[in-house]
LOTINU-823199 format. One line per 4 residues: number of its first residue (from 1); their letters; for each residue y, x, z of C-alpha. Coordinates in steps of 0.25 Angstrom, whole numbers, m for minus. Layout:
N
NUM) a) Y:X:Z ~ ... $
END
This chain:
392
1) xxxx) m75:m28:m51 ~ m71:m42:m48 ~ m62:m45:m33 ~ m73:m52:m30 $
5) xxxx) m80:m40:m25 ~ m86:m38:m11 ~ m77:m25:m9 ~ m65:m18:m17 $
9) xxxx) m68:m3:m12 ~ m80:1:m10 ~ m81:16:m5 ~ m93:23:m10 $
13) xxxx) m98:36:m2 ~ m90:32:10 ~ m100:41:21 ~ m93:53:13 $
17) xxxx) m83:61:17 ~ m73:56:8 ~ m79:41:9 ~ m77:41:23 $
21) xxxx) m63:44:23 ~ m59:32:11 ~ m68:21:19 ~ m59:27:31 $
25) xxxx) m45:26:23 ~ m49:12:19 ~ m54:8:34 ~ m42:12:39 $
29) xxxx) m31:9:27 ~ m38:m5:23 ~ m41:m12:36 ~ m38:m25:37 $
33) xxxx) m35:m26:22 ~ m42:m34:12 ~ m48:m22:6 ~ m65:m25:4 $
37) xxxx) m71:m12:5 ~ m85:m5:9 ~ m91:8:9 ~ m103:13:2 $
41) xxxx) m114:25:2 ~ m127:29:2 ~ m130:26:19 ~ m127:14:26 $
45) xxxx) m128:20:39 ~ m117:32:34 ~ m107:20:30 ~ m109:13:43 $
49) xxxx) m105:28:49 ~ m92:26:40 ~ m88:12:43 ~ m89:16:58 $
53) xxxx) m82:27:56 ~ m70:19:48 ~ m70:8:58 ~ m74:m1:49 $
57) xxxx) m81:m15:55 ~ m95:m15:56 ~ m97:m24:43 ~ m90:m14:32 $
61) xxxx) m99:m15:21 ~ m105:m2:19 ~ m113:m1:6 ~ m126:6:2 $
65) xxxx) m125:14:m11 ~ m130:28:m17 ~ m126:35:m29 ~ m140:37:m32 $
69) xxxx) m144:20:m31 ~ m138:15:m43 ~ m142:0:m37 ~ m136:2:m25 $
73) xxxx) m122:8:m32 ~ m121:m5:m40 ~ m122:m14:m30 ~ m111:m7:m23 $
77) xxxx) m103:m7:m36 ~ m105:m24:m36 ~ m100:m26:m24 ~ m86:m18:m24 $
81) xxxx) m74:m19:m33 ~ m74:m4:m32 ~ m81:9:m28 ~ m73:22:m23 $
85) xxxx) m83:33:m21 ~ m84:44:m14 ~ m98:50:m18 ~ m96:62:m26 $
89) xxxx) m99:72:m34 ~ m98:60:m42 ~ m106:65:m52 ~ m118:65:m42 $
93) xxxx) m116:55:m36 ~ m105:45:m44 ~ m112:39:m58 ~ m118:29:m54 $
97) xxxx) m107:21:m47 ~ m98:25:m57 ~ m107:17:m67 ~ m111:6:m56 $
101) xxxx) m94:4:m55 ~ m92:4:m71 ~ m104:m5:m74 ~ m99:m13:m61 $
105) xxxx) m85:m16:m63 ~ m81:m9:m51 ~ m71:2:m49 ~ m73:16:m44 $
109) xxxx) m65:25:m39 ~ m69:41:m35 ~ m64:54:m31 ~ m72:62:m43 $
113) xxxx) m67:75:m47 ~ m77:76:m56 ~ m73:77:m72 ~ m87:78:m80 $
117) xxxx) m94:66:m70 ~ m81:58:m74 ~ m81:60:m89 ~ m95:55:m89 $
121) xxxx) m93:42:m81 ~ m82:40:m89 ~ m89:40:m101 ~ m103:34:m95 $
125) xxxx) m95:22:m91 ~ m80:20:m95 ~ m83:8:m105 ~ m92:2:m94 $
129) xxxx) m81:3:m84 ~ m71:m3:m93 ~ m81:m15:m97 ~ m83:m17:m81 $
133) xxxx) m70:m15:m76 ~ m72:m5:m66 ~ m62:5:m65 ~ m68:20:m62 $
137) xxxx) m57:30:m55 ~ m62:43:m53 ~ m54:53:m46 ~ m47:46:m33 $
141) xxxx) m44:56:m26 ~ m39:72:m23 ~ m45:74:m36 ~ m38:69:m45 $
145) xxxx) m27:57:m41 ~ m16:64:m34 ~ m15:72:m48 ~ m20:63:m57 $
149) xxxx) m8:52:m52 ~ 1:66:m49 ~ 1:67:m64 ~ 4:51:m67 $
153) xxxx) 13:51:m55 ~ 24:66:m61 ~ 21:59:m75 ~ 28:45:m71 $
157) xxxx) 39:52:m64 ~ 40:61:m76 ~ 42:48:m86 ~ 53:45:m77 $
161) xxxx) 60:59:m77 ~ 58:64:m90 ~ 56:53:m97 ~ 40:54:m101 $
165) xxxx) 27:60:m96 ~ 25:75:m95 ~ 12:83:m103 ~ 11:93:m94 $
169) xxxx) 10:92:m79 ~ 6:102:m68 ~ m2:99:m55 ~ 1:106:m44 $
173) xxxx) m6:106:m28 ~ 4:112:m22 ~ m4:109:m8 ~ m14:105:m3 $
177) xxxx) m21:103:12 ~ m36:99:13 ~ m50:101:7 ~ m57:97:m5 $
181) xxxx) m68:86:m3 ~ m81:90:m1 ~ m84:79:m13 ~ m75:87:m23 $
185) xxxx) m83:101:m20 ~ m96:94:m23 ~ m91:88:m35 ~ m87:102:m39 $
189) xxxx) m100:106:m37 ~ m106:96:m44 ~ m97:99:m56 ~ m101:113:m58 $
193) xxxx) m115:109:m55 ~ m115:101:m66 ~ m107:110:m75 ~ m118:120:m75 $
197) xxxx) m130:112:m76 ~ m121:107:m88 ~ m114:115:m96 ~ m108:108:m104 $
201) xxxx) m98:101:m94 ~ m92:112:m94 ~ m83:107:m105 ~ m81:94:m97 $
205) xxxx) m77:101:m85 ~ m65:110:m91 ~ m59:100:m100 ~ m47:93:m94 $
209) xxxx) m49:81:m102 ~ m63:78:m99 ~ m58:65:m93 ~ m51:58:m105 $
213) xxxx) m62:55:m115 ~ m57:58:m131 ~ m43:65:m126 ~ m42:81:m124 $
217) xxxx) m28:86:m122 ~ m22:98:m124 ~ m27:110:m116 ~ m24:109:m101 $
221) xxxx) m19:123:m90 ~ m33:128:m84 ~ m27:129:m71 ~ m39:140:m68 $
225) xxxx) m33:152:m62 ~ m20:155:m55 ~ m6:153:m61 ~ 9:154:m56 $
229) xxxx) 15:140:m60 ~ 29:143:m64 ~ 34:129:m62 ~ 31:127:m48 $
233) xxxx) 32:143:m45 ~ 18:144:m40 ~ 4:150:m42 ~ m6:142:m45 $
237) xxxx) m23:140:m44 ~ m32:132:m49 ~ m35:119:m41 ~ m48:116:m40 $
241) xxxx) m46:100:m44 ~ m38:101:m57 ~ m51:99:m64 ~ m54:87:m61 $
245) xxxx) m37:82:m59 ~ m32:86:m72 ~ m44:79:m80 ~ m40:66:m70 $
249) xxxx) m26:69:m73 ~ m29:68:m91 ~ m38:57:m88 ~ m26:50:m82 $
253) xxxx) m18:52:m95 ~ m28:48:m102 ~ m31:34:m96 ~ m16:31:m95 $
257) xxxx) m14:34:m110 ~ m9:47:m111 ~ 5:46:m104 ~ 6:60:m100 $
261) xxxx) 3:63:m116 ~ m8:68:m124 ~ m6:82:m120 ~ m4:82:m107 $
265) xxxx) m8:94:m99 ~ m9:95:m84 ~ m16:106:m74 ~ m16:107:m59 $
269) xxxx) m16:119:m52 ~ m15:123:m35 ~ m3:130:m29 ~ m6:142:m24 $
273) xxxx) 8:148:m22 ~ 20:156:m26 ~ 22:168:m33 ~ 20:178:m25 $
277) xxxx) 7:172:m16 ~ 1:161:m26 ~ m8:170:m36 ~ m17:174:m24 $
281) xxxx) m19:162:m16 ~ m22:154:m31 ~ m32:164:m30 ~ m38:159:m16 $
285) xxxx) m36:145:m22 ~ m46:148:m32 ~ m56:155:m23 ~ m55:143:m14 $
289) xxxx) m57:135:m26 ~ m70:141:m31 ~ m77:138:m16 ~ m74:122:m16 $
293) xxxx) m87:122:m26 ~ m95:130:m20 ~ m106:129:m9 ~ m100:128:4 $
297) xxxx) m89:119:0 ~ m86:105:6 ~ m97:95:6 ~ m97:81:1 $
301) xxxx) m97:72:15 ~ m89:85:22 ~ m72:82:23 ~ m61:89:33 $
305) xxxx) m57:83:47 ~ m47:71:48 ~ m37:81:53 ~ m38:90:39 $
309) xxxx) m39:77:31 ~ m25:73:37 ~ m19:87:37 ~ m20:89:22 $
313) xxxx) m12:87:9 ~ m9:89:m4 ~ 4:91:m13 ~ 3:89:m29 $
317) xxxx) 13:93:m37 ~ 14:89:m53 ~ 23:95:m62 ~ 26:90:m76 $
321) xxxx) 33:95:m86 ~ 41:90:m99 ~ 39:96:m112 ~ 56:101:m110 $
325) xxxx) 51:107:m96 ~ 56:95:m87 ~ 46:94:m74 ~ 45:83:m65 $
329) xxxx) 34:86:m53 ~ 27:76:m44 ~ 20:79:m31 ~ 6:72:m25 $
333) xxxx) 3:75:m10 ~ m9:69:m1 ~ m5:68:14 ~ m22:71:17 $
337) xxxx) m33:82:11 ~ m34:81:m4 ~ m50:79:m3 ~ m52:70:8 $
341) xxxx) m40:62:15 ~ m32:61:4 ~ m43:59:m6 ~ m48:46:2 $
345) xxxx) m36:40:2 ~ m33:41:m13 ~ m48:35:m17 ~ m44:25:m7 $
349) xxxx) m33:19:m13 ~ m38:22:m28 ~ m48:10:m22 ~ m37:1:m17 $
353) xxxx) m26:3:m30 ~ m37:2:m40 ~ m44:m12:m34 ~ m29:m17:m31 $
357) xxxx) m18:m9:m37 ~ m23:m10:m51 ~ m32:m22:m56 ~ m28:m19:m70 $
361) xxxx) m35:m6:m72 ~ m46:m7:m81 ~ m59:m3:m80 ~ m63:11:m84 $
365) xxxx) m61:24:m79 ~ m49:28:m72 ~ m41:39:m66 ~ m32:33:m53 $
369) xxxx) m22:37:m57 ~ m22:32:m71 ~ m28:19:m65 ~ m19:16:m55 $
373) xxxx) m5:24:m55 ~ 5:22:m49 ~ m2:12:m41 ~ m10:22:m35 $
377) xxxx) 2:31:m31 ~ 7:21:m23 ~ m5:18:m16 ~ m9:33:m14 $
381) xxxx) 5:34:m9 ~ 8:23:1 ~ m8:25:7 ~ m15:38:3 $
385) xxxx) m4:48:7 ~ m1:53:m7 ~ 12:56:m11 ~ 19:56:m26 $
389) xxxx) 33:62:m27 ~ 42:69:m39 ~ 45:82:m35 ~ 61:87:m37 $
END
């Protein structure tokens, strides 16, 4: 999309939970500057709420625009230079402005967790959205960019001390305060819903390479029941996102050429503790795991206070190791919740380092991580709370 645009960012499903909180960050982290932005969903009178509520003057542009009025989602797409949306489960409610955006010119950005839905965008409309220019990111938030650039991040620092990248790195949450978004439990739920009214995405669902089109790798750690980790000393449970961050992580490798190699393998598993305490707690991991999908779960539009927004956190460690059993590790934490108060800060500026960071990025679709790099840790770093470190 052209700088002539009428706005840079435009923040589609901004009465959500999750939308309030990123038209919040940019009304109080952007005030003053020259950033041209609006919000956008299906009421007016709902976005006027917002725009009180974020202090913003009575003439912000708010937008009219549903999901399900494919007019009213191009017109939103002509006026902006880009769209980040918060209206999932994406594969409900996201098609259509994913090819309004590629047909458009104009970049997207999401926090989709969802691996089948994003194959088949990216195979409904990647020649388009090369054609156009517009550059699609999916996957700008807790799922999956502190892992996917935790990987890019341990894989640089291993170049510089072992003197090339490693084929085999281990993600680790070694913390982590907060709740999932109610926009991820649906998503779940959608997921399976879909999986059993079609069987045969099955397939797609358990194959880690189902985001790099014409590449399968060799076979990748399960990660599926408990495990004591003797590298870190520790037992270990599944975690509940490694399905969707470890097909964002191969997809990064694909797109930037394979610099971690062709057989690169990488699985991400939760802490659950030591010896002599760990088998039993990653067994309460994955009872808690089984409940985030089911009914009664958190609900699209429902989120923690401010106070249990601010008072979580999250700590990532990576571990990758050499073929002559060197290891170098690298740590990711979030100063905020993993799926709220750290997630809108990271789609945030995803927006921001993608329209002004990195105008050489071609059109197609992306990972952030693999679109952005080390451009993006600096911005997540000095204004989302995020921290990147080597580990001793």
């Amino acid at each position: 999309m052209a700088s002539s645009a009428e706005f840079d960012i435009v923040v589609y499903g901004a009465s959500g939970f999750t939308g309030r909180l990123v038209a919040e960050y940019f009304a109080a982290e952007y005030r003053g500057s020259d950033l041209k932005w609006a919000i956008a969903g299906r009421s007016l009178d709902k976005l006027a709420s917002v725009r009180d509520a974020i202090g913003a003057p009575g003439d912000f542009p708010l937008i009219a625009a549903d999901s399900g009025d494919p007019a009213s989602l191009k017109a939103m797409v002509g006026r902006t230079a880009s769209v980040l949306s918060t209206v999932g489960p994406y594969q409900l409610y996201g098609s259509g402005l994913v090819a309004a955006c590629a047909a458009g010119g104009t970049d997207y950005l999401d926090l989709c967790g969802e691996p089948i839905w994003m194959r088949q965008m990216i195979d409904a409309h990647e020649a388009e959205a090369r054609r156009s220019g517009a550059r699609i990111v999916f996957s700008c938030g807790y799922d999956s960019l502190p892992f996917e650039l935790g990987v890019f991040f341990l894989q640089e620092a291993a170049k510089q001390q072992l003197g090339s990248s490693v084929a085999r790195v281990k993600g680790r949450v070694r913390k982590m305060k907060g709740t999932f978004s109610g926009g991820t439990a649906a998503s779940m739920k959608a997921i399976f819903a879909a999986a059993a009214n079609d069987p045969s995405l099955l397939p797609k669902l358990r194959d880690p390479f189902v985001l790099t089109p014409g590449f399968e790798g060799p076979k990748q750690p399960p990660g599926n029941k408990p495990l004591f980790d003797e590298d870190i000393g520790m037992w270990l449970a599944p975690f509940v996102m490694a399905n969707i961050n470890t097909r964002n992580v191969h997809r990064s490798n694909f797109l930037l050429g394979f610099p971690y190699g062709r057989g690169f393998v990488y699985d991400e598993m939760m802490v659950a503790g030591p010896k002599v305490t760990g088998e039993a707690t990653a067994k309460a991991i994955i009872a808690a795991n089984n409940k985030l999908g089911a009914q009664g779960g958190p609900k699209p539009g429902e989120g923690p206070s401010k106070e249990e927004r601010e008072s979580g956190y999250y700590d990532l460690l990576f571990v990758g190791i050499a073929p002559d059993g060197r290891r170098v590790k690298a740590v990711v934490t979030g100063d905020r919740d993993p799926g709220y108060g750290s997630t809108s800060k990271m789609i945030a500026e995803c927006a921001i380092c993608l329209r002004r960071d990195t105008p050489d990025v071609t059109g197609g679709f992306w990972t952030p991580g693999a679109a952005m790099k080390d451009a993006l840790i600096k911005r997540l770093v000095d204004r989302a709370g995020l921290t990147f470190t080597i580990e001793a």
